[in-house]
LOZA-805027 format. One record per atom (N, C-alpha, C): atom name; x, y, z; residue in three letters. Coordinates in Angstrom, 2 decimals, always signed. Example, Ala and Ser with C-alpha at 12.3 -4.5 7.8 and 13.67 -1.06 7.14 Angstrom:
BEGIN
site/xx/yy/zz/code
N/+13.19/-5.69/+7.80/ALA
CA/+12.30/-4.50/+7.80/ALA
C/+13.20/-3.30/+7.80/ALA
N/+12.85/-2.25/+7.08/SER
CA/+13.67/-1.06/+7.14/SER
C/+12.90/+0.03/+7.87/SER
//
This chain:
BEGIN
site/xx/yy/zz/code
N/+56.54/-13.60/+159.78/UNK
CA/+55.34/-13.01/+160.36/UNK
C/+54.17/-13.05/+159.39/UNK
N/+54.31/-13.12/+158.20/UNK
CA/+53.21/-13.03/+156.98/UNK
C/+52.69/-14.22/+157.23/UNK
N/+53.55/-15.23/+157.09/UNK
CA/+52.87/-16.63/+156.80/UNK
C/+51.98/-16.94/+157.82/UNK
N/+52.53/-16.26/+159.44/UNK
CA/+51.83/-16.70/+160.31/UNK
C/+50.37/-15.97/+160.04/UNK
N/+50.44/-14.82/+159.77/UNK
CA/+49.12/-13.92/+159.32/UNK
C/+48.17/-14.79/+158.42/UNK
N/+48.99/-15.24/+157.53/UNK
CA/+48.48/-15.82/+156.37/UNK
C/+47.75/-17.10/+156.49/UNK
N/+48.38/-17.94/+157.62/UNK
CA/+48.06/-19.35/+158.63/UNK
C/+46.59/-19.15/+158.80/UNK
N/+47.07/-17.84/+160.02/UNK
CA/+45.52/-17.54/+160.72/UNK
C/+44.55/-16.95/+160.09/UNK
N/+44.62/-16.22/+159.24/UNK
CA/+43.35/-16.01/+158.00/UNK
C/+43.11/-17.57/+157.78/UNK
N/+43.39/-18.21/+157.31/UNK
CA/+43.09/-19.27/+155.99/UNK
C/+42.01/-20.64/+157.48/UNK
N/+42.74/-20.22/+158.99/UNK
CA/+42.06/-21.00/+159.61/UNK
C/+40.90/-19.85/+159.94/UNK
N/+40.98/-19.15/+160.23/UNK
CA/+39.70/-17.97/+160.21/UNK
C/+38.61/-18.32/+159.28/UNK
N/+38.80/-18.05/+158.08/UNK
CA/+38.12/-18.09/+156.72/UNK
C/+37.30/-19.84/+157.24/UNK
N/+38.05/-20.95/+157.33/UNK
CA/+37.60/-21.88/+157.76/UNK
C/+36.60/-22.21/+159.01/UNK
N/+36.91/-21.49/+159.92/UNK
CA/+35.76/-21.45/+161.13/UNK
C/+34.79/-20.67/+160.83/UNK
N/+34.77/-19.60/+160.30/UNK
CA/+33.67/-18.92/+160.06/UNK
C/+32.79/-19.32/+158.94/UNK
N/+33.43/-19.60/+157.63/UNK
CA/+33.05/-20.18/+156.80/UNK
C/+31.70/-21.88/+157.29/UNK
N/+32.55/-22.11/+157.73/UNK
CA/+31.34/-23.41/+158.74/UNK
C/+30.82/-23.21/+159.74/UNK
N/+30.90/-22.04/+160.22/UNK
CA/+29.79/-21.50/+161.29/UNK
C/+28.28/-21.06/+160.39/UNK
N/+28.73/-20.24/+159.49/UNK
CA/+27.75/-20.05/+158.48/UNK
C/+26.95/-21.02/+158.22/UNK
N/+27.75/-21.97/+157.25/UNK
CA/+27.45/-23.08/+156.58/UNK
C/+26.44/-23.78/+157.80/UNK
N/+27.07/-23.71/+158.68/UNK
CA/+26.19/-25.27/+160.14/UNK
C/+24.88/-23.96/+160.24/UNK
N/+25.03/-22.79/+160.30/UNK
CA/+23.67/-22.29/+160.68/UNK
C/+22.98/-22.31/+159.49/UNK
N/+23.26/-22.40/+158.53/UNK
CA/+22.30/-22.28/+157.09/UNK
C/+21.88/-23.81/+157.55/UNK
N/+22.44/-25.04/+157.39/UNK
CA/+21.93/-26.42/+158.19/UNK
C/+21.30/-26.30/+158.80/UNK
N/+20.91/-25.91/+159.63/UNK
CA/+20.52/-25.83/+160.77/UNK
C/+19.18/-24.83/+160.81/UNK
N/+19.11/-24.15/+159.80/UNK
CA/+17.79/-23.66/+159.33/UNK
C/+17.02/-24.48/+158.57/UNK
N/+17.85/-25.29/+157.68/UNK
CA/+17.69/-26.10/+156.90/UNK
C/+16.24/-27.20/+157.73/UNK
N/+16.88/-27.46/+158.96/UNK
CA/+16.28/-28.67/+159.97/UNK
C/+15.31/-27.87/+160.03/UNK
N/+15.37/-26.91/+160.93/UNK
CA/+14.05/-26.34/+161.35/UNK
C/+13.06/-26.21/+160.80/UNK
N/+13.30/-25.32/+159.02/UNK
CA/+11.98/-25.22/+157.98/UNK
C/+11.88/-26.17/+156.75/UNK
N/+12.95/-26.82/+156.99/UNK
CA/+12.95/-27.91/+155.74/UNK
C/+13.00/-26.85/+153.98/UNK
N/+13.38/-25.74/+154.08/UNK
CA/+13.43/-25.22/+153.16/UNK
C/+15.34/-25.78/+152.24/UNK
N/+14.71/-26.00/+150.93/UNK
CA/+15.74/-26.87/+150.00/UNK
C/+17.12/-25.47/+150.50/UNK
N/+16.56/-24.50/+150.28/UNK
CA/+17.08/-23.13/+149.88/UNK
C/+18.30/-23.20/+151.07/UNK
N/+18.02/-23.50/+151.96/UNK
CA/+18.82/-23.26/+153.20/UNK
C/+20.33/-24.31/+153.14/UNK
N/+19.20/-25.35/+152.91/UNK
CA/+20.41/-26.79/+152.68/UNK
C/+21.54/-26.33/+151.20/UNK
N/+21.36/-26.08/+150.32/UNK
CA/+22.04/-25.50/+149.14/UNK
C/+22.63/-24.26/+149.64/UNK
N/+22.19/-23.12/+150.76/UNK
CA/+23.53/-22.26/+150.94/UNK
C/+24.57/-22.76/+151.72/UNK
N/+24.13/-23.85/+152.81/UNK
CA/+24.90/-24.32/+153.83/UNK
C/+26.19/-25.07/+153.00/UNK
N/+25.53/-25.83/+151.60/UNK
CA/+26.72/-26.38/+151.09/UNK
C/+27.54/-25.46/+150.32/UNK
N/+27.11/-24.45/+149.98/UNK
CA/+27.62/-23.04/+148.42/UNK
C/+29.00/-22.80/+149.69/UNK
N/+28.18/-22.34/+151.58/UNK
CA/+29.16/-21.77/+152.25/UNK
C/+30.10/-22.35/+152.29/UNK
N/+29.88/-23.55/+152.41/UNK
CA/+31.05/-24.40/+153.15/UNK
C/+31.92/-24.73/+151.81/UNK
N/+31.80/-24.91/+150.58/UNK
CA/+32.47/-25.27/+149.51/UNK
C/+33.47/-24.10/+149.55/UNK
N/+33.10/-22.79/+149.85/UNK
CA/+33.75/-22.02/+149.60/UNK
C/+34.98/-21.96/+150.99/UNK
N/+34.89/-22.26/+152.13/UNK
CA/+35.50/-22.30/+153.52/UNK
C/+36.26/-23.40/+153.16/UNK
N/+36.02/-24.48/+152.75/UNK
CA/+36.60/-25.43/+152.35/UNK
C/+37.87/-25.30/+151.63/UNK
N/+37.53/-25.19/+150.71/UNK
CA/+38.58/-24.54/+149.66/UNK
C/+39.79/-23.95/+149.91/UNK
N/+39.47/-22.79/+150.37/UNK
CA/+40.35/-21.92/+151.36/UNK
C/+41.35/-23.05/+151.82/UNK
N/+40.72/-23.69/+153.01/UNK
CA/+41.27/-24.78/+154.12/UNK
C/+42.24/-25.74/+152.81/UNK
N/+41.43/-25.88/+152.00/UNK
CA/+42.63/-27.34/+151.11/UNK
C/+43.81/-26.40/+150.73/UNK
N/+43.63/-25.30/+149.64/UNK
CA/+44.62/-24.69/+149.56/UNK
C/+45.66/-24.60/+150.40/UNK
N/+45.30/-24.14/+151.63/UNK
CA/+46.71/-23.95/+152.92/UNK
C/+47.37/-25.49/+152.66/UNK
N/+46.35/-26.57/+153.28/UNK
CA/+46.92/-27.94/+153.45/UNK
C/+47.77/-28.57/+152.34/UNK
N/+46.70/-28.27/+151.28/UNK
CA/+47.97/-28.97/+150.23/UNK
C/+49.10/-27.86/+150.01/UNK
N/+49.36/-27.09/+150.18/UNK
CA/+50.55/-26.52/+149.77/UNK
C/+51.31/-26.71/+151.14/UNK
N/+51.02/-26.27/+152.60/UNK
CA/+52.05/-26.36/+153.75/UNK
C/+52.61/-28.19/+153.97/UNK
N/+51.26/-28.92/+154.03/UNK
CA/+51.51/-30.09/+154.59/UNK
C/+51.76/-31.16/+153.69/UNK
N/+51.36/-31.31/+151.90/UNK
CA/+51.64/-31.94/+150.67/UNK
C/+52.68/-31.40/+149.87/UNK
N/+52.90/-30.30/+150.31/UNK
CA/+53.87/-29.13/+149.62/UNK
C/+53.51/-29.59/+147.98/UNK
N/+52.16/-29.46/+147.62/UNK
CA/+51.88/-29.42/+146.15/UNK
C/+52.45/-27.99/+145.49/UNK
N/+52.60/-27.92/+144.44/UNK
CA/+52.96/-26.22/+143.44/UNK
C/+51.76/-25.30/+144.19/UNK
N/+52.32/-24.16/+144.27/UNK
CA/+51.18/-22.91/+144.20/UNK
C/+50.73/-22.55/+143.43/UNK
N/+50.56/-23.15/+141.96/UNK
CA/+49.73/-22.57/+141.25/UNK
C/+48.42/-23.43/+140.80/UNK
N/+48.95/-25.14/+140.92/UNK
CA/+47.86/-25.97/+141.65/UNK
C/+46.87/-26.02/+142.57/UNK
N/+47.17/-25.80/+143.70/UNK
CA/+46.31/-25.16/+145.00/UNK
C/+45.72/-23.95/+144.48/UNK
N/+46.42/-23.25/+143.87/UNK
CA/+45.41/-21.77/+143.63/UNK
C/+44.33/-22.36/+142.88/UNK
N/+44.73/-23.03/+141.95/UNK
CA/+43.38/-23.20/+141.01/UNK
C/+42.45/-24.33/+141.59/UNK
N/+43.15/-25.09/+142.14/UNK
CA/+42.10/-25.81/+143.23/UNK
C/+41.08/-25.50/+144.06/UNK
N/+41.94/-24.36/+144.54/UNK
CA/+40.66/-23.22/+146.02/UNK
C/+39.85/-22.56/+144.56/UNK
N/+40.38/-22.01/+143.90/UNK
CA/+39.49/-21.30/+143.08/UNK
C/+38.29/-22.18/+142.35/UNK
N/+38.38/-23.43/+141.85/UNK
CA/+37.13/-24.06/+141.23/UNK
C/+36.11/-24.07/+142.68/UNK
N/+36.74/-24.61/+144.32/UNK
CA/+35.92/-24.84/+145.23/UNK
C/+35.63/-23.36/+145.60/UNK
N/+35.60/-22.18/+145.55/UNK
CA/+34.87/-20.92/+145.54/UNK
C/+33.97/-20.40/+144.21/UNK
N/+34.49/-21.07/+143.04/UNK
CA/+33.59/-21.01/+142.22/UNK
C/+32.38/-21.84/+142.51/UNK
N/+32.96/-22.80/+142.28/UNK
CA/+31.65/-23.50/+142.52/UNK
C/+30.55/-23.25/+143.79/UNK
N/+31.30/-23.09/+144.88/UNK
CA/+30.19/-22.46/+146.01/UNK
C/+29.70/-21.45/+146.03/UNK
N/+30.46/-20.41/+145.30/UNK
CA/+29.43/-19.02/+144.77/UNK
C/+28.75/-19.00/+143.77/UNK
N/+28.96/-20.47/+142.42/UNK
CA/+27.37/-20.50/+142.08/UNK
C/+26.44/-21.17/+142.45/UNK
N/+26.47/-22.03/+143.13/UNK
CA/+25.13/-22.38/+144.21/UNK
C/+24.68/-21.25/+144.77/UNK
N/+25.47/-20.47/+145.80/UNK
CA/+24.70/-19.46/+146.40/UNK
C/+24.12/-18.03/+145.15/UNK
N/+24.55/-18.07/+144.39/UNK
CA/+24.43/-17.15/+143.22/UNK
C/+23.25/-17.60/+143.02/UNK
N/+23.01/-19.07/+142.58/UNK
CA/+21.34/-19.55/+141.85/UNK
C/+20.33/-19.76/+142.87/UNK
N/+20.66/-19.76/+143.93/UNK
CA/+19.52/-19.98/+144.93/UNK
C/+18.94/-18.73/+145.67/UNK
N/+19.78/-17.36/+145.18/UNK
CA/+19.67/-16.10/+145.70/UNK
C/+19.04/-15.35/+144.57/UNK
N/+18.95/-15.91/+143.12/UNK
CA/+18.54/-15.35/+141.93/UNK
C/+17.26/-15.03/+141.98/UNK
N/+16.80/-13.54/+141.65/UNK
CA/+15.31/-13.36/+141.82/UNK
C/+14.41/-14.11/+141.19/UNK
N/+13.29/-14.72/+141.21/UNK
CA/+12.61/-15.22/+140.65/UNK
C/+10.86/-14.77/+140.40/UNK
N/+10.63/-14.98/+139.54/UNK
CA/+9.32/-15.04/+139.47/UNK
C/+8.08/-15.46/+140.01/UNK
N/+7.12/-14.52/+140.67/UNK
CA/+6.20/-14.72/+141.29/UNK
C/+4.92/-15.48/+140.73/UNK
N/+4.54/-16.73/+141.00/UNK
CA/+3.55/-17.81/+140.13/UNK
C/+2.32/-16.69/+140.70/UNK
//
């Protein structure tokens, strides 16, 4: 019963994760702001991630401690994009 829990989070985390991501895109189109296009990718790196982890471990049956550190560089890395593009900045 966990794993199945565990299944449907990790596809959860993935749909939502790129629902985000496609609407940050998708703002992106509308105002052409850089800002939008850089969260759409921070989101999705991080949804992503998630998603490889499950795959390579259920369907590659790679080690779990591989996949962990795998999802973890692709959430690092997408939370510092969204980290630097959310950073207050200075008013010219």
């Amino acid at each position: 019963m966990v794993h199945i829990l565990l299944v449907a989070a990790k596809i959860l985390v993935l749909l939502l994760g790129t629902m985000v991501a496609g609407l940050a895109l998708f703002g992106y189109r509308r105002n052409r702001k850089p800002i939008m296009l850089g969260l759409g990718v921070g989101f999705a790196l991080v949804a992503v991630g998630s998603f490889v982890e499950g795959f390579l471990f259920e369907i590659l049956e790679w080690d779990l401690m591989t996949v962990h550190l795998l999802e973890s560089v692709f959430v690092l890395v997408g939370l510092v994009i969204i980290a630097v593009l959310l950073r207050p900045r200075r008013l010219s």
